[in-house]
PAKOLGU-532831 format. One line per field, with one value per residue: x, y, z of N, C-alpha, C in turn; residue in one letter; chain. Coordinates in steps of 0.2 Angstrom, whole numbers, plus 5000, padded with zeros to 4 digits. Layout:
n.x [X ...]
n.y [Y ...]
n.z [Z ...]
ca.x [X ...]
ca.y [Y ...]
ca.z [Z ...]
c.x [X ...]
c.y [Y ...]
c.z [Z ...]
type [a ...]
mol [A ...]
***
This chain:
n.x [4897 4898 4913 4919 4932 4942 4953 4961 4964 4965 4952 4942 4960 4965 4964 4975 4986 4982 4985 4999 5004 5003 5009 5024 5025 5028 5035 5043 5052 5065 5077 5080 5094 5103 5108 5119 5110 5097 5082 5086 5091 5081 5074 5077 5078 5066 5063 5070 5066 5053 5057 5062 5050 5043 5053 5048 5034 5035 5043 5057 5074 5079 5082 5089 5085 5074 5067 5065 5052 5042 5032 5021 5026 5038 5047 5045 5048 5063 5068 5066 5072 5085 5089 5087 5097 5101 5098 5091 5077 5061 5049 5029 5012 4995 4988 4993 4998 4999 5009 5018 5018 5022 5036 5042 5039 5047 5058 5060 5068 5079 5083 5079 5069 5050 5037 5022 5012 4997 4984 4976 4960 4958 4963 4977 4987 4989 4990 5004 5009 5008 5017 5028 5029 5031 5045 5063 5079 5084 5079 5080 5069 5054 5042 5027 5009 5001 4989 4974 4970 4957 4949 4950 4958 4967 4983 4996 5008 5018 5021 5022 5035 5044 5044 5051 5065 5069 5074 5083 5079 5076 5065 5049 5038 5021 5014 5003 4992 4990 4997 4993 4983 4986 4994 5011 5028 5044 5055 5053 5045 5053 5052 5061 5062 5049 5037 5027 5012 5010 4997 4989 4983 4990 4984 4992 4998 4996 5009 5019 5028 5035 5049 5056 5069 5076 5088 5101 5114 5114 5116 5106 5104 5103 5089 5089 5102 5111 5112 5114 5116 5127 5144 5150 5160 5164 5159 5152 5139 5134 5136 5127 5114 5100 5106 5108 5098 5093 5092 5090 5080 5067 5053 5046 5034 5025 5029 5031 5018 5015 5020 5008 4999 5004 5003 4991 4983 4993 4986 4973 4975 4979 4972 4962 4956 4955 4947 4935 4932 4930 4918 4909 4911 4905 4891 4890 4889 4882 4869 4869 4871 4858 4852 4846 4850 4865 4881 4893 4911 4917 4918 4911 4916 4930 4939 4956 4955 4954 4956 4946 4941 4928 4921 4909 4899 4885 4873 4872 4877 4890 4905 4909 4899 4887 4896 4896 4882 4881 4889 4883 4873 4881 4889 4905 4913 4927 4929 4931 4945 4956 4971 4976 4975 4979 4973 4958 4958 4961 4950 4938 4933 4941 4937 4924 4928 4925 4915 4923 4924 4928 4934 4937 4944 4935 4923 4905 4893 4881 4883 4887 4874 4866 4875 4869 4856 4856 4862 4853 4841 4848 4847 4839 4833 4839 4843 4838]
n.y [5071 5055 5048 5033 5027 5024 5017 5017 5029 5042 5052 5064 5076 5079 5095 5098 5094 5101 5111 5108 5108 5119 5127 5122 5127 5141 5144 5137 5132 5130 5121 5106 5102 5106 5118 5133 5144 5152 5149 5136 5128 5127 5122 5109 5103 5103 5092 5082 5083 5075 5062 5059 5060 5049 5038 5038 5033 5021 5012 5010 5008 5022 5040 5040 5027 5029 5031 5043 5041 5038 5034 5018 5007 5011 5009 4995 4990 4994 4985 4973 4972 4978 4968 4955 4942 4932 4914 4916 4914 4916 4919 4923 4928 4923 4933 4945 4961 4970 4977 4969 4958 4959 4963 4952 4947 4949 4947 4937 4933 4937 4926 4924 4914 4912 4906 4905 4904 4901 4911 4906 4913 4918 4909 4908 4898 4891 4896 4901 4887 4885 4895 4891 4878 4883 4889 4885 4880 4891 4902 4917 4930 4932 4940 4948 4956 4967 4967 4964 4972 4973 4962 4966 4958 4952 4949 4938 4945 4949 4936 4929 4935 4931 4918 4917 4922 4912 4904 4912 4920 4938 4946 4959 4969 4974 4989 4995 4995 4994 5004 5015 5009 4997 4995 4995 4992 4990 4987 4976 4969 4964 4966 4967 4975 4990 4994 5008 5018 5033 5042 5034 5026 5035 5047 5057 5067 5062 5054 5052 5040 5029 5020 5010 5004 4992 4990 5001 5001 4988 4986 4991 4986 4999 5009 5021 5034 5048 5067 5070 5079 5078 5073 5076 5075 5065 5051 5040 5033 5036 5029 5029 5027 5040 5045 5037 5031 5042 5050 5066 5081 5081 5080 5090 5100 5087 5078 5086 5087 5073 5072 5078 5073 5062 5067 5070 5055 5051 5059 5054 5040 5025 5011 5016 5022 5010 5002 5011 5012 4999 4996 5005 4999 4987 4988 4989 4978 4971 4976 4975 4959 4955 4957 4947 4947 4950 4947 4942 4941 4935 4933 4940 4956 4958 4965 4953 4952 4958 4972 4987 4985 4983 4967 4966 4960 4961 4948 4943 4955 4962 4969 4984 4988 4989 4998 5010 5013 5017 5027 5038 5039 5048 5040 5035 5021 5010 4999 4981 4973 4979 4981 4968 4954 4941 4942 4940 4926 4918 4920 4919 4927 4931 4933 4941 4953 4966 4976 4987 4993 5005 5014 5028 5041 5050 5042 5041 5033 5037 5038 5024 5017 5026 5021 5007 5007 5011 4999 4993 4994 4993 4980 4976 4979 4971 4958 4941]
n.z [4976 4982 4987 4986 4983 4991 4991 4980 4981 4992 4995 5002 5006 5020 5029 5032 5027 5013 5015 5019 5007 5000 5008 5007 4995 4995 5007 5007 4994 4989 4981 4990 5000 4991 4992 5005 5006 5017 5014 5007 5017 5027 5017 5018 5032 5035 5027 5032 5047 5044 5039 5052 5059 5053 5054 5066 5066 5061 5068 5064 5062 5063 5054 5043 5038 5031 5015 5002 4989 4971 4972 4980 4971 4964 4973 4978 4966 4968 4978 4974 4962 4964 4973 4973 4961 4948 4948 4963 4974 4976 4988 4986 4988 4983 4981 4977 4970 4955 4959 4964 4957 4941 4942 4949 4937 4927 4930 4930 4918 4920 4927 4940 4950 4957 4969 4971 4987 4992 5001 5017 5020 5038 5045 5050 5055 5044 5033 5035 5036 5022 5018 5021 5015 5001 5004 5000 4995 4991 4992 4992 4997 5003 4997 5000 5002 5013 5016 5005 4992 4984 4992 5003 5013 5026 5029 5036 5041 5051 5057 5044 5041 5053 5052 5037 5040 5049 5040 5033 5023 5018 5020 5013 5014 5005 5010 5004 5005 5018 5029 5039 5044 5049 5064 5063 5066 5063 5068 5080 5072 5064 5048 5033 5023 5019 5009 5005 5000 5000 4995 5000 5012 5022 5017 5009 4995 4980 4969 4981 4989 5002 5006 5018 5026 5035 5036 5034 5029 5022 5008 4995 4974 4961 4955 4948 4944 4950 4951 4969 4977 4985 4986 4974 4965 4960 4949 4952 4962 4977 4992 5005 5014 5014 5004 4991 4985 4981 4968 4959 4961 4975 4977 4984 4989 4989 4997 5010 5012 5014 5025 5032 5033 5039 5049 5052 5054 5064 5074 5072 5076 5073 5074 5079 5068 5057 5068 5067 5054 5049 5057 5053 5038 5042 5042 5029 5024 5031 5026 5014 5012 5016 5003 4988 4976 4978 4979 4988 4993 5003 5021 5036 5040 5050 5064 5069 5052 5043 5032 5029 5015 5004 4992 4978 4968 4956 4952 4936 4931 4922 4933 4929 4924 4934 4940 4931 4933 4945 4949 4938 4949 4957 4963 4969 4963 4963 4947 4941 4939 4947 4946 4949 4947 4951 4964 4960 4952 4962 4970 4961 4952 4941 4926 4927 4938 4951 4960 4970 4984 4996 5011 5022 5033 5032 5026 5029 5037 5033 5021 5015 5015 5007 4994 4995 4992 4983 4974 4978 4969 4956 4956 4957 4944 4935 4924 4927]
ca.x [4899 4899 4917 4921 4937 4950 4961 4964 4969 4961 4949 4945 4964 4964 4965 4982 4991 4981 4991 5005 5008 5002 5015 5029 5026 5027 5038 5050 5053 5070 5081 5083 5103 5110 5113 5119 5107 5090 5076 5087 5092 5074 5067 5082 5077 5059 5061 5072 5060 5049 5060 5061 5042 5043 5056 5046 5029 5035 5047 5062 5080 5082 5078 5093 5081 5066 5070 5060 5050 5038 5028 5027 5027 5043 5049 5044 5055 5070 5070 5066 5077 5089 5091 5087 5101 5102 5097 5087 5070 5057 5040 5023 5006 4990 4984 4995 4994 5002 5017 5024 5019 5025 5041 5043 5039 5051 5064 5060 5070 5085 5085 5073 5062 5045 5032 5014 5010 4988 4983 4971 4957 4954 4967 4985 4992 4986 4995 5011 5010 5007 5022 5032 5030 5035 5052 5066 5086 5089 5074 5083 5064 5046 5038 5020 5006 5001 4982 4973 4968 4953 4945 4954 4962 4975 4990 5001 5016 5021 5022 5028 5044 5050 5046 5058 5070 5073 5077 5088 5077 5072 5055 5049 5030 5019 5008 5001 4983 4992 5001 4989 4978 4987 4999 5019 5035 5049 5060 5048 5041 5059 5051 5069 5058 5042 5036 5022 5010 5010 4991 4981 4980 4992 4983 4997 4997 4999 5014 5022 5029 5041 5054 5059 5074 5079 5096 5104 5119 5117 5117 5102 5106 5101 5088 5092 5110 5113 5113 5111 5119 5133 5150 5149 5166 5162 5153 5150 5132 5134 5134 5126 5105 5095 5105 5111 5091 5087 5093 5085 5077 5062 5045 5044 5027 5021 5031 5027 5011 5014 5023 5004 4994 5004 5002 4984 4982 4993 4983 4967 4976 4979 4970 4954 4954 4955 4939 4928 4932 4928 4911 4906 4907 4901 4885 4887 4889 4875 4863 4869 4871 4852 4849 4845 4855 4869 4885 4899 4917 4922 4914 4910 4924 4932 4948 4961 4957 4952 4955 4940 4941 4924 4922 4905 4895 4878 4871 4866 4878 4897 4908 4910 4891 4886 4899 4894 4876 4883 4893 4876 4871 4884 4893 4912 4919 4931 4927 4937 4953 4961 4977 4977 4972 4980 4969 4952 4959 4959 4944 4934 4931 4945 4931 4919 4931 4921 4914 4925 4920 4934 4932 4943 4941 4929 4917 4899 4889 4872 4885 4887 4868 4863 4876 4866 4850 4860 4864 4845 4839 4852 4852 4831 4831 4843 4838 4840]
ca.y [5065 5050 5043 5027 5025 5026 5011 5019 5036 5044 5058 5072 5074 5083 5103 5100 5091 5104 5120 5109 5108 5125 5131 5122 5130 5149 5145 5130 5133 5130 5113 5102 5097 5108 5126 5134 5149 5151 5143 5130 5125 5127 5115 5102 5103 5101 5086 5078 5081 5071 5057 5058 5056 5042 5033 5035 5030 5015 5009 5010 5013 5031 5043 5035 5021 5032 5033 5047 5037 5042 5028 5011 5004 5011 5006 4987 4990 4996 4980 4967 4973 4979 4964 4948 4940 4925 4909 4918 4913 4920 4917 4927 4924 4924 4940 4954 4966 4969 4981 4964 4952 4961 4965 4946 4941 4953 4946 4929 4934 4936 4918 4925 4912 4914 4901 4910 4900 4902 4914 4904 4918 4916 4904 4911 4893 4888 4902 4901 4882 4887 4899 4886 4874 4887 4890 4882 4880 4895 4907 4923 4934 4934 4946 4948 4962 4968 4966 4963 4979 4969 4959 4968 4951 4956 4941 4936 4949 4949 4928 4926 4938 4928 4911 4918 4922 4905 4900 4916 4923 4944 4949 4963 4970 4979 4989 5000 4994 4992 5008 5022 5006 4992 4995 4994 4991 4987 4983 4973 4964 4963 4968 4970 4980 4993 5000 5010 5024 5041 5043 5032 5025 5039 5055 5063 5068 5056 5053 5049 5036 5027 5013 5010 4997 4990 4990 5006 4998 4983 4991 4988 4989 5005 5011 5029 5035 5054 5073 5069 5084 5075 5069 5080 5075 5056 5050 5033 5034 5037 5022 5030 5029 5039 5049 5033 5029 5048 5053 5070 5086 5077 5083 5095 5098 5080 5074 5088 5085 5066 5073 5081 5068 5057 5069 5068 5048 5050 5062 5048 5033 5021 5007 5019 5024 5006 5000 5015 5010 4993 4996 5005 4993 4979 4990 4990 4971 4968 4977 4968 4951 4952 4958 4942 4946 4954 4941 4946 4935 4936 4930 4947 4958 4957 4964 4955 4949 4963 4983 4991 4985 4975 4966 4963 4960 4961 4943 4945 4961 4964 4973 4990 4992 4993 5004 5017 5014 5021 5034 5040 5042 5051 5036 5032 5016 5006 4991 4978 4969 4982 4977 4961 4948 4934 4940 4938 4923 4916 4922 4917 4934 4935 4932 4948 4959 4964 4980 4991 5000 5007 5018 5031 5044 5054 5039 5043 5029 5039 5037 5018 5016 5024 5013 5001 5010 5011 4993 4988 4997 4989 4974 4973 4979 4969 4953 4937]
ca.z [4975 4987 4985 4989 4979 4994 4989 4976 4983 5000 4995 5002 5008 5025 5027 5035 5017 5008 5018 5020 4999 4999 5013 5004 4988 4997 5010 5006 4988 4987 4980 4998 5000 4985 4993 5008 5009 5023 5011 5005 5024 5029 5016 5019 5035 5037 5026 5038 5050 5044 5039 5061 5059 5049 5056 5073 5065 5057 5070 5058 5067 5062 5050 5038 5036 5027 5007 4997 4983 4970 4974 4982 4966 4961 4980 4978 4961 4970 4982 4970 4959 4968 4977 4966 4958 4944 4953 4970 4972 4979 4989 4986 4990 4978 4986 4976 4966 4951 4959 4966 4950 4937 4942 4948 4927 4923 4934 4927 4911 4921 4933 4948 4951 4962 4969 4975 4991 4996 5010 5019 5025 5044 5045 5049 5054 5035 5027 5039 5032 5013 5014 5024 5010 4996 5003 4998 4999 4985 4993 4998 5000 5005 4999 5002 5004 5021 5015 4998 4989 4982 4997 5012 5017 5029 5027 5045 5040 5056 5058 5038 5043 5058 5047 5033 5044 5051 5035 5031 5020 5020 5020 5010 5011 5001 5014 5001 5009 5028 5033 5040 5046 5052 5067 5060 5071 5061 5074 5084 5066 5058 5042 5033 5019 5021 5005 5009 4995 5003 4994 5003 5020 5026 5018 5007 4989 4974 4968 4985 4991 5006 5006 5025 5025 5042 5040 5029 5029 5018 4999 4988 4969 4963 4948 4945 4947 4946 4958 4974 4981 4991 4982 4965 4961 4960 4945 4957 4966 4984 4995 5011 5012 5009 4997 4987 4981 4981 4963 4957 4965 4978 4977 4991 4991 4988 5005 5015 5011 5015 5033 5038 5033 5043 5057 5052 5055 5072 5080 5076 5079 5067 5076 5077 5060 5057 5070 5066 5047 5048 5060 5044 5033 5044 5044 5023 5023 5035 5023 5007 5012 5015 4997 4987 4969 4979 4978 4993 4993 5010 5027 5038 5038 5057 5064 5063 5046 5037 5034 5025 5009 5002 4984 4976 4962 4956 4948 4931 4927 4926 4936 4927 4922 4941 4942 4927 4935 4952 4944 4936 4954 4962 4970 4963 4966 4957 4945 4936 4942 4950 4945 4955 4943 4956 4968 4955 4951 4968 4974 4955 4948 4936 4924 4931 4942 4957 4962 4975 4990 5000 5014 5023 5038 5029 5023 5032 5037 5027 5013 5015 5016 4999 4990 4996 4990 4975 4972 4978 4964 4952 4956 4957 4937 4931 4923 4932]
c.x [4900 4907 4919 4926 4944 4955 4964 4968 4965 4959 4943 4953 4961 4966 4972 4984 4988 4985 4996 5008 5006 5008 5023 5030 5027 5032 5045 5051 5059 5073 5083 5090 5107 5110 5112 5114 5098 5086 5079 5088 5085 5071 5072 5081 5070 5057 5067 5071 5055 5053 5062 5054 5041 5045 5051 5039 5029 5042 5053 5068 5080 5082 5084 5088 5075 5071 5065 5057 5045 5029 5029 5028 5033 5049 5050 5049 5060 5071 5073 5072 5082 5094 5092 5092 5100 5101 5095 5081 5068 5051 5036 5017 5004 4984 4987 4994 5001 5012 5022 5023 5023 5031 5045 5044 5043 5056 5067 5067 5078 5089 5083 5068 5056 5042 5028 5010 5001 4989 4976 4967 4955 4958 4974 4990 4995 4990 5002 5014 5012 5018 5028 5038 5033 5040 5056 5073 5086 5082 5078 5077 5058 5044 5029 5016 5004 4993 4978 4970 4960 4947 4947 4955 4969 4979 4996 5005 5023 5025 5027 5038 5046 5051 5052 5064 5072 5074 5082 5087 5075 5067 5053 5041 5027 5015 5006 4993 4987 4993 4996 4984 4978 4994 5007 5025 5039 5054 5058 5048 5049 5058 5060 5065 5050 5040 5029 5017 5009 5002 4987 4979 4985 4990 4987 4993 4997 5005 5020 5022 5034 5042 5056 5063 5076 5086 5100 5110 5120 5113 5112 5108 5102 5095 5087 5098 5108 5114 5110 5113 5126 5138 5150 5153 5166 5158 5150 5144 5135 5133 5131 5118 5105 5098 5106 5105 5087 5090 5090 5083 5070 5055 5045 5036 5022 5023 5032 5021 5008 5015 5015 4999 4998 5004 4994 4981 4988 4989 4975 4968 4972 4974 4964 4952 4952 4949 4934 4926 4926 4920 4906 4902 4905 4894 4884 4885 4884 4872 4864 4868 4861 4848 4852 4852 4862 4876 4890 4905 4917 4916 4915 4917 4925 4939 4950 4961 4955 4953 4949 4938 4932 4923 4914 4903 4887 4875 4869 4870 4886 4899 4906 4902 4888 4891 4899 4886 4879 4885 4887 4873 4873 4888 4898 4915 4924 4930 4930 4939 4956 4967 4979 4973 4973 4976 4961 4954 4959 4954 4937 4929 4935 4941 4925 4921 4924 4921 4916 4923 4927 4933 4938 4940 4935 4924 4912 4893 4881 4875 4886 4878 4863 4869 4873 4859 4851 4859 4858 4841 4843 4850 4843 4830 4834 4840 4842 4845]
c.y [5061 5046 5038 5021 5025 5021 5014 5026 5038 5050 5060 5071 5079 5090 5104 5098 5095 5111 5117 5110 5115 5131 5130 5127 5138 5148 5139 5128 5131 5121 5113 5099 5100 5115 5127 5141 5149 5145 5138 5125 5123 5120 5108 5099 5101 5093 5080 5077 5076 5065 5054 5056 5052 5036 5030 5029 5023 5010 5006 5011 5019 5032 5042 5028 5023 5036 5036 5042 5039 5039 5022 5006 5001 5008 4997 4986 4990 4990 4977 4967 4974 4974 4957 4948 4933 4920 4913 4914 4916 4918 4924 4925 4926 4929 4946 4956 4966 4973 4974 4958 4954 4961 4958 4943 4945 4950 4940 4927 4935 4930 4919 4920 4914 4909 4906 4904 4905 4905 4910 4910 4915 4911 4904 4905 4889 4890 4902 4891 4883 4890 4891 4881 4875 4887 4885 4884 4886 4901 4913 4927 4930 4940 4948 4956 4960 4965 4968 4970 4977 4969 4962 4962 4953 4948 4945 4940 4947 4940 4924 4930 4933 4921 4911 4918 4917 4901 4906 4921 4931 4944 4958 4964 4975 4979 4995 5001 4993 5001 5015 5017 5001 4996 4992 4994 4988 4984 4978 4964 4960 4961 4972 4977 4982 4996 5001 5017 5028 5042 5041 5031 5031 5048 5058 5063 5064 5060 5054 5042 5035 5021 5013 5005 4998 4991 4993 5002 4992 4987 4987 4991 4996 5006 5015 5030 5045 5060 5070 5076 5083 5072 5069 5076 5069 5056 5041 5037 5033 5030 5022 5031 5036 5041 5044 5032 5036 5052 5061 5074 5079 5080 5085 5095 5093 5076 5079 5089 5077 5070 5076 5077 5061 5059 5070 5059 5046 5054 5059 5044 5031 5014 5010 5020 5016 5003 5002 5012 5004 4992 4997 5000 4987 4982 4988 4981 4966 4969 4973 4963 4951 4953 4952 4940 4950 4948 4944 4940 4933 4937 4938 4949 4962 4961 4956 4955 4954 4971 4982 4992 4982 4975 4965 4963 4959 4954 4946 4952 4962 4973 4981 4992 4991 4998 5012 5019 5018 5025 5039 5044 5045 5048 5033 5029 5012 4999 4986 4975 4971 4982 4972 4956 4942 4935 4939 4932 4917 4914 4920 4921 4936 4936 4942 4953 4959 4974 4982 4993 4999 5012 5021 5035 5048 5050 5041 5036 5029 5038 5030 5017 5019 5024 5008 4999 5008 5004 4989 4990 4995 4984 4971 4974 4974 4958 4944 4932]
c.z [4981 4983 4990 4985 4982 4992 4985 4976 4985 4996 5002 5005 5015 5025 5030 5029 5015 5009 5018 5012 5001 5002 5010 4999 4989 5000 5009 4998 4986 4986 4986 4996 4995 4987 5001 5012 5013 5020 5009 5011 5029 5026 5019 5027 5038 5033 5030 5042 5049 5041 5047 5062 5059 5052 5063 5073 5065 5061 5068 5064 5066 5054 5043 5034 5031 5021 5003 4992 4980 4972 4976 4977 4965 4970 4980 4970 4963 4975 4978 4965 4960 4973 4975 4964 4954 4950 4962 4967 4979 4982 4990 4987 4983 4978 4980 4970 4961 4950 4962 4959 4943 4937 4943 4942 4925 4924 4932 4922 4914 4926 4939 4946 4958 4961 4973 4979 4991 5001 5009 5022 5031 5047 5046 5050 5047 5031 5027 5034 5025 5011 5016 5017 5004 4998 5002 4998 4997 4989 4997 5000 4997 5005 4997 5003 5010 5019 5006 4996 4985 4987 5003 5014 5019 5030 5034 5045 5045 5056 5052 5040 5048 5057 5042 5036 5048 5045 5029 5026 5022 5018 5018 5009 5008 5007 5013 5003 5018 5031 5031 5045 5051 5056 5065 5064 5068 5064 5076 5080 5065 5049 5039 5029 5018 5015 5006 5002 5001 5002 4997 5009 5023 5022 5013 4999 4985 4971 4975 4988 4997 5006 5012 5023 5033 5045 5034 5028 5024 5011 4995 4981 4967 4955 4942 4948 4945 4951 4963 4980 4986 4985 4975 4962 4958 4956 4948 4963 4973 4988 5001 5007 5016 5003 4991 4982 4980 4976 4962 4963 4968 4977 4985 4994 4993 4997 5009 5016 5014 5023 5037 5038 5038 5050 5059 5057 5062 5077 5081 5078 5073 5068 5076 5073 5056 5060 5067 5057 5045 5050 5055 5039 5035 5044 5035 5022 5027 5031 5016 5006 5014 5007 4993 4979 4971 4979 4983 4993 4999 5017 5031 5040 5045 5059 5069 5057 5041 5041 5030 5020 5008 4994 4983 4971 4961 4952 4941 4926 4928 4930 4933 4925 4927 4942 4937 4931 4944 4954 4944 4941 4957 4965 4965 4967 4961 4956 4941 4940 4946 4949 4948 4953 4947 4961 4965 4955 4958 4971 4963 4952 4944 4930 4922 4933 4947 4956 4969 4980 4996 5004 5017 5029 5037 5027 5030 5032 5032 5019 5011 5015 5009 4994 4991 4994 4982 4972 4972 4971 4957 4951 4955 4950 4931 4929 4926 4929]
type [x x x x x x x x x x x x x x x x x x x x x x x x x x x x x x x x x x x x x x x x x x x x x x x x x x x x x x x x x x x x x x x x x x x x x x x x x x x x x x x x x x x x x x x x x x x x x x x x x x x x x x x x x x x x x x x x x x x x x x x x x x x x x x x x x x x x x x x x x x x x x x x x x x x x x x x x x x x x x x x x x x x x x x x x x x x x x x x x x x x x x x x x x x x x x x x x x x x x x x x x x x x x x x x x x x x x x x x x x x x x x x x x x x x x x x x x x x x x x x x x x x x x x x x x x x x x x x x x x x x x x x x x x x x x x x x x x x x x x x x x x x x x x x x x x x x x x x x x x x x x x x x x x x x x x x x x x x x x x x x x x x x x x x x x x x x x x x x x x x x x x x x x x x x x x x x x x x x x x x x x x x x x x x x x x x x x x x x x x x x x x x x x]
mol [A A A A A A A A A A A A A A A A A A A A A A A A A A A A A A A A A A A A A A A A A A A A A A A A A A A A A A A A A A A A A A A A A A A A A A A A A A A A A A A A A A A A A A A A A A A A A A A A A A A A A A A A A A A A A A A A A A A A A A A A A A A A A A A A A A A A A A A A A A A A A A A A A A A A A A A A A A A A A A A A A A A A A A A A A A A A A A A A A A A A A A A A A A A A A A A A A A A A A A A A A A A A A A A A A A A A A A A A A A A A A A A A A A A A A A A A A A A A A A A A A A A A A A A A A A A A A A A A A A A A A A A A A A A A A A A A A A A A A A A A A A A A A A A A A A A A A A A A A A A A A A A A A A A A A A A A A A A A A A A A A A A A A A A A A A A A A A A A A A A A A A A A A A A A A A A A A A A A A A A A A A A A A A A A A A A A A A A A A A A A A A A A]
***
């Protein structure tokens, strides 16, 4: 199988994250933070190590700043929620995915309003305006994706944060397409909030996730309460991170499996994984755009303005029927919506959906080449 389903979760995983779940489950067996004998100080240990990883990677103050999570999902839940109150408002772009809309029309229902400013592609002064114009007196956050899961459209992060910020608002990104790809410095950026998936651009297992926060000290609300190993006696959740948002036994496995994929994507560099990426699919998006029923969104995909995402369709066919016919052949991309109907709807596919292609360290240029065999042969029998 030729996959080219990374957004959706990085496959093959690297043989370090496959030893390292494997090594937890022999050797680091024990509940982290709830006993004082060898293996239980071991695991409790080795996940505090990498919470020192983390915080290094991702330019966080310290290893207090890095919050277990199961996803960034539930990560972008625990802001939102967390931190919203009756009468806040909120700015978003027309780029994200459904783990930031959702939870927004959820929020609706208790007096959070949202306005979704336009990224302009190729255009950062455009977008910085757009957001500009969406703030307003009552706007406590911006929270925005690092880069479209769709079209790879990577949005200013860096520039929307220190805009927010002069108008007092926190900044909150999803860089569930960013983080493994795009360079991160929280300190630097003053991203207050990082929520990041474990699965994809950094290599780990599914069902991880990270929440970095800037500043442990200011108290989200919370949206599991329960053992956290610390302050039995007290049926009041703990008010120190991480263990305040770390209810529950952790997935061991799952986030030392994350800790070797993120030692995986430091020892290629994140900026290389990120060129070589892109090189790739500038080579897949050079052969398409010469194929005559091939339809592509998005102007050649460049750094800075794109990771290694591309969207297309075939004239004449929707979405998911090039993508069973490519299936057929051994090549699995993802087809539909994605769950990101604001950005179909932006981009004039909510309609059609788009046909996926996502790559990762493991994509193979001969494997970007017959996709493209693939889609010529598609796209020549289908009817005009």
């Amino acid at each position: 199988m030729i996959y080219l389903d990374n957004s959706a979760t990085t496959y093959p995983k690297p043989q370090g994250v496959r030893q390292a779940v494997q090594r937890a489950l022999t050797e680091w067996g024990a509940n982290p933070g709830r006993s004082g004998y060898g293996m239980g100080l071991r695991t409790t240990q080795a996940l505090y190590e990498f919470r020192v990883r983390a915080a290094d990677f991702f330019g966080a103050p310290g290893p207090e700043c890095v919050l277990f999570q199961p996803s960034c999902t539930q990560a972008l839940n625990l802001v939102l929620k967390g931190c919203l109150q009756k009468g806040d408002h909120v700015v978003t772009t027309d780029l994200e995915h459904n783990a930031v809309m959702r939870p927004l029309k959820a929020l609706e229902a208790r007096g959070v309003s949202y306005t979704v400013a336009p990224v302009i592609p190729g255009d950062n002064d455009a977008t910085l305006d757009q957001v500009r114009h969406a703030i307003g007196p009552k706007t406590k956050m911006v929270v925005c994706t690092m880069a479209s899961n769709v079209f790879g459209i990577r949005v200013p992060v860096e520039r929307i944060t220190a805009l927010a910020h002069q108008y007092g608002a926190k900044v909150c990104v999803d860089a569930a397409q960013g983080a493994g790809l795009v360079p991160i410095h929280m300190e630097e950026s003053g991203i207050d909030y990082l929520c990041c998936a474990g699965h994809k651009g950094l290599y780990g297992p599914m069902g991880t996730g990270l929440l970095l926060v800037r500043e442990p000290e200011v108290l989200l609300g919370t949206l599991v309460e329960g053992g956290t190993g610390t302050q039995s006696r007290s049926l009041l959740q703990p008010e120190e991170a991480p263990e305040r948002y770390e209810s529950g036994t952790q997935n061991v496995p799952g986030l030392l499996g994350l800790a070797a994929g993120l030692e995986f994507v430091q020892r290629r560099g994140v900026e290389r994984l990120c060129r070589e990426e892109l090189h790739k699919l500038q080579h897949l998006y050079s052969r398409l755009s010469r194929m005559g029923r091939i339809r592509l969104y998005t102007p050649f995909p460049q750094e800075p303005w794109f990771v290694p995402v591309l969207s297309c369709n075939v004239e004449g066919l929707p979405s998911e029927t090039v993508g069973e016919a490519l299936a057929k052949g051994g090549i699995a991309v993802r087809c539909g919506l994605h769950c990101a109907p604001a950005a179909h709807e932006k981009m004039g596919t909510l309609e059609t959906g788009t046909v996926r292609v996502s790559l990762s360290a493991f994509t193979r240029r001969e494997d970007l080449d017959a996709l493209a065999f693939q889609l010529g042969k598609i796209s020549s029998s289908a009817r005009p």
